[in-house]
C-alpha positions in Angstrom: 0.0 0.0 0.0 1.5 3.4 -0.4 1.0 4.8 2.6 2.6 3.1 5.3 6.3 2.2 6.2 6.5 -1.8 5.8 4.6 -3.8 7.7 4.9 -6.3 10.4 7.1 -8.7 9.0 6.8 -12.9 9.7 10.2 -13.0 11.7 9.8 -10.9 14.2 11.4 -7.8 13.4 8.8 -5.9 15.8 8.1 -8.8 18.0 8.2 -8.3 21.5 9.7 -10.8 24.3 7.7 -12.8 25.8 9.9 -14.5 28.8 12.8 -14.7 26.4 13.6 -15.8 22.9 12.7 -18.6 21.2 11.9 -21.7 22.6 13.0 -20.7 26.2 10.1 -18.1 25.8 7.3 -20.9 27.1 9.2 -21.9 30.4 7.4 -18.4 31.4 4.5 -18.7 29.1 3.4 -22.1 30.5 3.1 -20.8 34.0 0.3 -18.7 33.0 -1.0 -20.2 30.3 -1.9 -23.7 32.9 1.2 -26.2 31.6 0.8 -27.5 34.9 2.8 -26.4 38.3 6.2 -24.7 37.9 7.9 -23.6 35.0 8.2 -27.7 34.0 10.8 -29.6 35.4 12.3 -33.3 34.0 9.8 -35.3 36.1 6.4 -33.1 34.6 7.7 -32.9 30.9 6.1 -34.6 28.8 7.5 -36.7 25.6 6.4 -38.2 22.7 3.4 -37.1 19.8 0.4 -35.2 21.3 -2.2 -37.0 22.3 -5.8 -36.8 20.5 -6.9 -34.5 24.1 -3.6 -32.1 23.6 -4.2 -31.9 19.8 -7.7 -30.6 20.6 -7.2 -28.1 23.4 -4.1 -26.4 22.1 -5.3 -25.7 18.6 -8.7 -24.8 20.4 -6.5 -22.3 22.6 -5.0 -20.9 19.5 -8.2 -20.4 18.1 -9.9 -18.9 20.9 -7.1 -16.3 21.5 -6.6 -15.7 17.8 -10.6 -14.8 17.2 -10.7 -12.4 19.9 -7.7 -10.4 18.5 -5.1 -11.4 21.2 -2.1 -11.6 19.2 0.2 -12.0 22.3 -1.5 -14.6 23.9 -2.1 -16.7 20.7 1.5 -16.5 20.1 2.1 -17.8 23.6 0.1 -21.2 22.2 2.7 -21.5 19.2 6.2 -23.1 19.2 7.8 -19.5 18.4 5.6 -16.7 19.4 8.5 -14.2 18.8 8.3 -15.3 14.5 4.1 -15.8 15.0 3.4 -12.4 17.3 3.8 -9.6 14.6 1.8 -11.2 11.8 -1.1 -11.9 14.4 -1.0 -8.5 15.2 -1.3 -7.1 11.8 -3.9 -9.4 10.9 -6.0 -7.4 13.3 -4.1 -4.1 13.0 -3.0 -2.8 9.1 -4.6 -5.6 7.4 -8.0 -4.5 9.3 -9.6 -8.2 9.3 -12.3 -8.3 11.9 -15.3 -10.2 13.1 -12.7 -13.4 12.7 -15.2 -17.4 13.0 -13.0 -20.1 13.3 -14.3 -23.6 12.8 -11.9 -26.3 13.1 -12.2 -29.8 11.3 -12.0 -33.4 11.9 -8.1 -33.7 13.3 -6.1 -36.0 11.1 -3.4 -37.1 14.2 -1.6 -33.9 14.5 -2.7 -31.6 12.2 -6.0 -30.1 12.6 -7.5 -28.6 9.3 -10.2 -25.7 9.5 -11.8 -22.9 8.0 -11.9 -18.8 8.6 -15.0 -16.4 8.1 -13.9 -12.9 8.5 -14.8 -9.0 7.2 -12.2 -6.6 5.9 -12.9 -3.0 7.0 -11.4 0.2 5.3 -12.6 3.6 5.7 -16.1 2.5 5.7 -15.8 -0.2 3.2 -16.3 -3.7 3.8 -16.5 -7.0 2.1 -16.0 -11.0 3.8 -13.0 -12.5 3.6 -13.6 -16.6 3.8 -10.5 -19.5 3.1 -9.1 -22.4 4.2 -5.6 -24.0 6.5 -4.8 -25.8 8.8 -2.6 -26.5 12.0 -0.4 -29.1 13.0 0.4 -29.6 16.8 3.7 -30.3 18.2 5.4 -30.8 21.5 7.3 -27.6 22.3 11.6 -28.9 22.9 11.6 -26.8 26.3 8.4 -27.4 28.3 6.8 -30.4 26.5 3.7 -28.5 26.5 1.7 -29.2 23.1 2.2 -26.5 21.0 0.6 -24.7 17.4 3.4 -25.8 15.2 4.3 -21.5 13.8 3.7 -21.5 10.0 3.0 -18.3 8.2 0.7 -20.3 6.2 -1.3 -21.1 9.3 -2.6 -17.4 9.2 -3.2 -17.8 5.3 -2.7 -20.2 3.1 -0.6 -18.1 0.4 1.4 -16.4 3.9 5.2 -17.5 3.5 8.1 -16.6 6.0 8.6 -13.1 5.3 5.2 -11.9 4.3 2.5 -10.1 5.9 -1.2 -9.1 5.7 -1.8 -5.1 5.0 -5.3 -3.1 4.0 -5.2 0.1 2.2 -4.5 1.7 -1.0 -3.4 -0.8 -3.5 0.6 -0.1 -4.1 -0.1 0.2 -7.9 -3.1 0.5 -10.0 -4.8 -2.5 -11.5 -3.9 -3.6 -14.8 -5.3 -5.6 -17.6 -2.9 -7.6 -19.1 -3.3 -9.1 -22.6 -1.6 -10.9 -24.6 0.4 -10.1 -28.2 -3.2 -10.6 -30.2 -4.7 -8.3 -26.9 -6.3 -11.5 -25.8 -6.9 -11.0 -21.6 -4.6 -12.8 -19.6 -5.9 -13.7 -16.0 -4.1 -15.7 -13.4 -7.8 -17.5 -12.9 -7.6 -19.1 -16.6 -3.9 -19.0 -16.3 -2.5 -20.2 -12.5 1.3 -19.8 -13.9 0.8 -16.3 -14.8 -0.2 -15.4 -11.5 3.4 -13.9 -9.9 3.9 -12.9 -12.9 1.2 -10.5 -13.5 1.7 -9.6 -9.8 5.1 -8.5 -10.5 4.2 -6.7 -13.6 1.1 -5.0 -11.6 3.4 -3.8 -9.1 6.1 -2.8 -11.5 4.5 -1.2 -14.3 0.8 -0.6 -13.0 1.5 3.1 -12.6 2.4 3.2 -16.4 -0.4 1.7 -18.1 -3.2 4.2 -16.9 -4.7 2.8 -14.0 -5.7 4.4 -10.8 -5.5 2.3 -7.8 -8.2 0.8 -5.5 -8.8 -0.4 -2.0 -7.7 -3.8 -1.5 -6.5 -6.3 1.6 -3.3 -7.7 0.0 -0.1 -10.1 1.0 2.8 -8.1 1.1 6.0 -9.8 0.2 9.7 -9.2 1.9 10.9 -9.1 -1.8 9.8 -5.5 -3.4 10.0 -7.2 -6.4 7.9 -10.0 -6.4 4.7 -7.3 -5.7 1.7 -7.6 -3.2 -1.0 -10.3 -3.9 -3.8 -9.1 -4.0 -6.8 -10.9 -1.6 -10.0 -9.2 -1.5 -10.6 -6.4 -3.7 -12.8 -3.7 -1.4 -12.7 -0.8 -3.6 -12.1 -1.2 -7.1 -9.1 0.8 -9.4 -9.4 1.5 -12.7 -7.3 -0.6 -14.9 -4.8 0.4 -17.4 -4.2 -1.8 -20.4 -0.8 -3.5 -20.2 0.3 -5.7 -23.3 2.9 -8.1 -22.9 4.6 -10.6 -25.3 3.0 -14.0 -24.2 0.6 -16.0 -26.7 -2.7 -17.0 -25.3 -2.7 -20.3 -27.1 0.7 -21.2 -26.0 0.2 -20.2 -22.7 -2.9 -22.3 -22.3 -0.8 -25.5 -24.0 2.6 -24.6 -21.3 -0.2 -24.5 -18.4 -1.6 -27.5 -19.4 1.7 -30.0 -20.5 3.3 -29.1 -17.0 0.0 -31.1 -14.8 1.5 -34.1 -16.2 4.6 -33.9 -14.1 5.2 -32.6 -10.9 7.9 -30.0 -10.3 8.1 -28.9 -13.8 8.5 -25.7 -15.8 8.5 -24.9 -19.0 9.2 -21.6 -21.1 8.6 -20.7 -24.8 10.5 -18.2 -26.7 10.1 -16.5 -29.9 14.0 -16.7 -31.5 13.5 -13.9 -34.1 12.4 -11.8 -31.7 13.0 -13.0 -27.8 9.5 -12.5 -26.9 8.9 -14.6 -23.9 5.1 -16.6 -25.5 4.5 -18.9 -22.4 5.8 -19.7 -19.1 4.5 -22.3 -17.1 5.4 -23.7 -13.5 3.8 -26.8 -11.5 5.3 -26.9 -8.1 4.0 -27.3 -5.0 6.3 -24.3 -3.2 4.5 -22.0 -5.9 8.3 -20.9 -7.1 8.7 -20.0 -10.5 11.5 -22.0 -11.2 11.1 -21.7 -14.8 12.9 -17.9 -14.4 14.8 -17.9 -11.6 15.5 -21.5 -10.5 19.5 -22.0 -10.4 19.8 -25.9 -11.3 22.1 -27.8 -13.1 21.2 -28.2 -17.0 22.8 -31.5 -18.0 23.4 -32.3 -21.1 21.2 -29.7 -22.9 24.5 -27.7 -21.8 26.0 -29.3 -24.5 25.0 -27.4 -27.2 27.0 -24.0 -25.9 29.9 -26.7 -25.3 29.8 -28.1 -28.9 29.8 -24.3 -30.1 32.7 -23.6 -27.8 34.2 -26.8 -29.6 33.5 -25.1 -33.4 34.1 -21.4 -32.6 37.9 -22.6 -31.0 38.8 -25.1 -34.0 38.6 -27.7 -31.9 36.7 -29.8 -34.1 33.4 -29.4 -35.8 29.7 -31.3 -36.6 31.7 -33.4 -39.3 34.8 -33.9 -37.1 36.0 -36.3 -35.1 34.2 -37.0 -31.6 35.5 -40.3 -30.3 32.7 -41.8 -27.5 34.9 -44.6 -25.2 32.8 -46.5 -22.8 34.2 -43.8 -20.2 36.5 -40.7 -19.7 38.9 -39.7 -16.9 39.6 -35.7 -16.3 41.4 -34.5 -13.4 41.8 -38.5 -11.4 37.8 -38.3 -11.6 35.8 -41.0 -14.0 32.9 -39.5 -16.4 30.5 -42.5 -17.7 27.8 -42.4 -20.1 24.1 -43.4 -19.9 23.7 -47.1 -19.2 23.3 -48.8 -22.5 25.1 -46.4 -24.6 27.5 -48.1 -27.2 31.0 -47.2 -27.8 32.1 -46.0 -31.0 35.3 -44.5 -31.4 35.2 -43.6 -35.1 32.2 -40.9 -33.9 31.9 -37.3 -34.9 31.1 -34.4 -33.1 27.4 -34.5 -35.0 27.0 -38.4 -33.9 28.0 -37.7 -30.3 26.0 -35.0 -29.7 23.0 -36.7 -31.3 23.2 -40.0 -28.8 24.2 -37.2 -25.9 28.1 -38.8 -25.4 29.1 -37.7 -22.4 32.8 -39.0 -22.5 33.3 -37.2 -26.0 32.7 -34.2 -24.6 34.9 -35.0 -21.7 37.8 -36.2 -24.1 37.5 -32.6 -26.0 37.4 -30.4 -23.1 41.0 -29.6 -22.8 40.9 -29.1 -26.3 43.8 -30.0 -29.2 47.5 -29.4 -28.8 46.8 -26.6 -31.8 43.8 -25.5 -30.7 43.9 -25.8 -26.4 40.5 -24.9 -24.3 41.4 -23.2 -20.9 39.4 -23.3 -17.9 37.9 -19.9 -19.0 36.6 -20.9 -22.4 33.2 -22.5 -21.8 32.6 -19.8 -19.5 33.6 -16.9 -22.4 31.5 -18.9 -24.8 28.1 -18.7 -22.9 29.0 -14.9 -21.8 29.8 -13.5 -25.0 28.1 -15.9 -27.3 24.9 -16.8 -25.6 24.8 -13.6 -23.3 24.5 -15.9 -20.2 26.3 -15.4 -16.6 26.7 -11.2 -16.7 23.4 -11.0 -14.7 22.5 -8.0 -16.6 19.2 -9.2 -18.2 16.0 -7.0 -17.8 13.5 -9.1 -19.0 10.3 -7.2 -16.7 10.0 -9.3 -13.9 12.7 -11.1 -11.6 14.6 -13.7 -13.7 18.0 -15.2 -13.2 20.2 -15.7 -16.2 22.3 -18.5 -15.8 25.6 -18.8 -14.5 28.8 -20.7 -15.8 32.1 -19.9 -13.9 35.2 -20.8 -15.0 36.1 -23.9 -12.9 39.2 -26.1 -12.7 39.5 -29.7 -12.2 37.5 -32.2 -12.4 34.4 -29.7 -12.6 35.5 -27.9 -15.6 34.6 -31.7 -17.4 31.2 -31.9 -15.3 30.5 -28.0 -16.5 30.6 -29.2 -20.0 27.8 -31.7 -20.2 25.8 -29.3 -17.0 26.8 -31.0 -14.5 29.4 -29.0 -11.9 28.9 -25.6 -10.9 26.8 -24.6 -14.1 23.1 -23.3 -13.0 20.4 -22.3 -15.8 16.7 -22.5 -15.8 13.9 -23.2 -18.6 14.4 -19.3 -19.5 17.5 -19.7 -19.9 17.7 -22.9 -21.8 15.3 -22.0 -24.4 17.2 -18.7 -25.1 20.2 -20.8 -25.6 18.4 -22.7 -28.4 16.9 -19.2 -29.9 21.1 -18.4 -29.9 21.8 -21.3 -31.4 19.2 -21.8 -34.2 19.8 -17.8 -35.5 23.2 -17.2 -34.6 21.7 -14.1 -32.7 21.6 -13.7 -29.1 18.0 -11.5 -28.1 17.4 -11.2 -24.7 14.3 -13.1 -23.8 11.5 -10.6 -22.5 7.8 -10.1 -21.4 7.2 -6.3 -21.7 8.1 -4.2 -24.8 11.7 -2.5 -23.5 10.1 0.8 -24.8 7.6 0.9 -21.8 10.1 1.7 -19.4 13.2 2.5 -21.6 15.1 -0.5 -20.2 18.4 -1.4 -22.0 18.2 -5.1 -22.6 21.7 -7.3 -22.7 23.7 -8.1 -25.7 26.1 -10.3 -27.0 28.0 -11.2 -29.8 26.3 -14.5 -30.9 27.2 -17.0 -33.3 29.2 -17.2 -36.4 26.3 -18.3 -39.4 28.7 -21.5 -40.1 28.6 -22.3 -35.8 24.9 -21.6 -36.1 24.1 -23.4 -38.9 26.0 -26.9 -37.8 24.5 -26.4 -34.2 20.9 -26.4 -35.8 21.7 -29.3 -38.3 22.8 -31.1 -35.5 19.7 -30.6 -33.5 17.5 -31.1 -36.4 19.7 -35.0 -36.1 18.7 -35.1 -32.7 15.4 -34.7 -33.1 14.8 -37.0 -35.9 17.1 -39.4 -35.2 18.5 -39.1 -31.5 18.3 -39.0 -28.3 15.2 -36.4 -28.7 13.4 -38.4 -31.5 10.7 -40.3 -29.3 9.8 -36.3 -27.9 9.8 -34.5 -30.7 7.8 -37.1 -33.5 4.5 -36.2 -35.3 5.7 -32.8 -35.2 5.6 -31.2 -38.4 7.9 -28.4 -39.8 11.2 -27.5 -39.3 12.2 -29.4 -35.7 15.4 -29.7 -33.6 15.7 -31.2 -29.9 18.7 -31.7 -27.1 18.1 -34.1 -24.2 19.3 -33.9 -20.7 19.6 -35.9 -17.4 21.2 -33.8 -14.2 21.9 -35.5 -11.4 21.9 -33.2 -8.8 22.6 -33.5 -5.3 22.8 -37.2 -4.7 19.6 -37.9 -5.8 18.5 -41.6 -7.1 16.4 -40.0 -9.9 18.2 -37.4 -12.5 16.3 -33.9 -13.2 14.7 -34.1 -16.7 15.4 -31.6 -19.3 14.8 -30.8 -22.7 15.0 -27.8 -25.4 14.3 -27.7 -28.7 12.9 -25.7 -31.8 9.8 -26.0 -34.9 9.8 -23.2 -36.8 9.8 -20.0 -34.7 9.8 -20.9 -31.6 12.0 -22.0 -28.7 10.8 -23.7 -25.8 12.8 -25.7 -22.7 11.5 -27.7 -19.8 12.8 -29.1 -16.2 11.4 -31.6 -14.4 13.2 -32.4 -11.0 13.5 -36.1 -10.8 11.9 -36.8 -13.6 14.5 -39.2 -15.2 15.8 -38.8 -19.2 15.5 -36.1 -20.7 13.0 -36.9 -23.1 10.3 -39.6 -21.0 9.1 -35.9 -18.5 10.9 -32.7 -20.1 10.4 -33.9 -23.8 6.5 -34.2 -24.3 6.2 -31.0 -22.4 8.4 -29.2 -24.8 6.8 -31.0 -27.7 3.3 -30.1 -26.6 4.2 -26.3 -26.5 6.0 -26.7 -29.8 3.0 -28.2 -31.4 0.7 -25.1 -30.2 2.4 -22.9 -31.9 2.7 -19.0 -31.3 
């Protein structure tokens, strides 16, 4: 809201001390609060779950406090009243939420689910505010008294740490976002779009004409992510804002990421860089397809293989030997299970079956032509226009990162493994690079809105260009990307990718590839190959078209 220094924040930057911090805090608390005799010594503490009996009557504590607007003494009833205190108290205070009906659920063993009835109130406006949570009950480490477990989310559903609740004037004016054709994009019809919109409310709502309303809203710790918007009490007038995404391939992204869990997808127009779709299915809500920081696998390979061509090294007609397995720096590199050898392979061949150890064999380059440990990361800087975290795409977005690393990771950096992070955004950029020879920085406003310089980069010689697209075009009719990418008509190319991050049994699925003009990657974490989660989302986006 405009007026108004920031609020309460989940956290407990205002909070105030009840008996101490943390969970020493309820040694006092209990006392009053009837935790039975002294402040709890060894022989009263209880262990072990809560029962059914200390399940109902803390969360019915909670409850009974938190309706009548005692943030202090509801807090008391959580597991950290100095984090829970200051969004209690704006929930009654800025955010103006009054008349609060709790009515709890049938427990399932800990957790208790239940439902709110409320009114917002502004300046003689008013208008019921109604959702859903739910609790879970814990024994608190100091006292053994059962305890509200302290979740934002508790408060509201959509709270997370950081946020809080305010009422007021809206912090920008509503807009009406449409699409390239001036179709109406709403996060109702479109659930991926909704930070999105958000952010591009809060960012450029005061420059597309709107004047704002009244509204109760979730205000975020990050200014740019922008408030969400919860009930509407006075309505703005909004201003028109068009942005570059297509409404049909939007509505195919939204729908090809239900089929997996933990996938995102983003679509790219390469002539152009117009961002046409973005699409995230997560349960944390992130939207990992613009600024998630996860390793790429192999789809890394195509800004390796243009590293390889732009430095002589060897090119799509070359020589590529793939052995079983590769040694750099005392550590082994092997390939997929099932993968043949074939030492008479060229670059074109490897890249097509996704040859790990042929990468790993050319990474230090030829004794005429040697790679350093900065080369991969020059390529992606200057070529691709990746790593410089300069790009200004309209809302938050992260832009990939390869550092120039030495031993054994400067091999795993090739195929995206290592210390090389990228995202959907990022990927499918890489492709638009790679298919044109021009680097355009991917965005979702017009750069003319707000006079924005967007990043550049050199891009690709027409001869790296061209082999990288032949040898995608393989890929996809012939490779690793073929299964993914059939029945797709026009002019196709695909790269497949597996990245095993963090010890996991199950690889993260990726996949990028191109038909026509557009661009479009996908990540699924632990979804296996590239092309059985990652692939038939891309391909589904592809066939929609722009």
């Amino acid at each position: 809201m405009r007026n108004g220094a920031k609020a309460a924040i989940v956290g407990g930057v205002f909070a105030v001390m009840v008996g101490g911090a943390g969970y020493g805090a309820y040694n006092i608390v209990s006392a009053v609060s009837g935790d039975g005799g002294s402040a709890g010594t060894a022989a009263e503490k209880k262990t072990g779950p809560p029962s059914a009996d200390e399940v109902e009557e803390a969360s019915r504590a909670f409850f009974a406090a938190w309706k009548k607007g005692d943030a202090a003494t509801a807090a008391a009833e959580t597991n950290n009243a100095q984090a829970a205190r200051p969004l209690l108290v704006a929930y009654g205070g800025q955010a103006h939420i009054t008349k609060v009906k709790i009515t709890p659920g049938t427990p399932a063993g800990t957790t208790v689910p239940f439902s709110v009835a409320a009114t917002v109130s502004y300046e003689g406006k008013s208008k019921p505010l109604a959702y859903e949570s739910e609790l879970t009950v814990v024994r608190g480490k100091t006292t053994g008294k059962a305890l509200v477990d302290w979740q934002p989310a508790v408060v509201h559903p959509e709270l997370k740490t950081g946020d809080t609740l305010v009422t007021g004037e809206a912090a920008s004016p509503p807009i009406e976002a449409v699409d390239r054709d001036g179709v109406v994009l709403t996060k109702e019809k479109y659930p991926s779009l909704g930070p999105v919109l958000d952010s591009l409310r809060d960012k450029y709502g005061d420059k597309a004409g709107g004047t704002p309303g009244i509204e109760l809203a979730i205000r975020h710790e990050s200014e740019e992510a922008g408030d969400t918007s919860l009930v509407t009490l006075a309505k703005g007038e909004a201003g028109k804002l068009r942005t570059t995404f297509s409404a049909g391939a939007q509505a195919a992204a939204e729908k090809a990421v239900k089929q997996f869990a933990e996938s995102s997808v983003v679509a790219v127009k390469p002539s152009t860089g117009e961002v046409l779709a973005i699409a995230n299915h997560r349960e944390d809500g992130f939207n990992a397809a613009f600024e998630g920081k996860v390793a790429p696998g192999s789809t890394m390979k195509i800004i390796t293989a243009a590293m390889f061509i732009d430095n002589g090294v060897t090119s799509m007609n070359s020589p590529a030997p793939c052995p079983a397995d590769a040694v750099w720096k005392s550590q082994k590199f092997p390939n997929l299970k099932g993968m043949e050898p074939n030492e008479g392979a060229t670059l074109a061949n490897s890249f097509m079956r996704s040859c790990n150890t042929a990468f790993v064999k050319l990474v230090d380059g030829t004794d005429e032509k040697p790679l350093t440990d900065e080369s991969l990361t020059t390529e992606a800087q200057e070529r691709f226009g990746l790593g410089k975290d300069n790009w200004k795409t309209g809302v938050v977005s992260f832009d990939g990162s390869v550092p120039a690393s030495g031993g054994p990771n400067r091999a795993a950096n090739a195929i995206g493994q290592g210390e090389v992070q990228m995202n959907p955004l990022n990927m499918a950029s890489v492709t638009a690079t790679a298919i044109t020879g021009t680097f355009r920085q991917p965005f979702v406003v017009s750069p003319k809105l707000d006079n924005r310089q967007l990043a550049t980069a050199r891009g690709l010689p027409s001869d790296t260009a061209a082999q990288l697209k032949q040898m995608m075009r393989l890929t996809a009719t012939g490779g690793t990307a073929q299964k993914a990418m059939s029945g797709l008509g026009g002019d196709i190319g695909g790269k497949t990718g597996s990245a095993e991050v963090d010890g996991k049994e199950t690889s993260d699925s990726w996949f990028t590839g191109f038909r026509n003009d557009i661009a479009a990657a996908a990540m699924v974490q632990q979804g296996g190959h590239g092309g059985d989660a990652a692939g038939p989302i891309v391909a589904q986006v592809l066939r929609a078209g722009g």
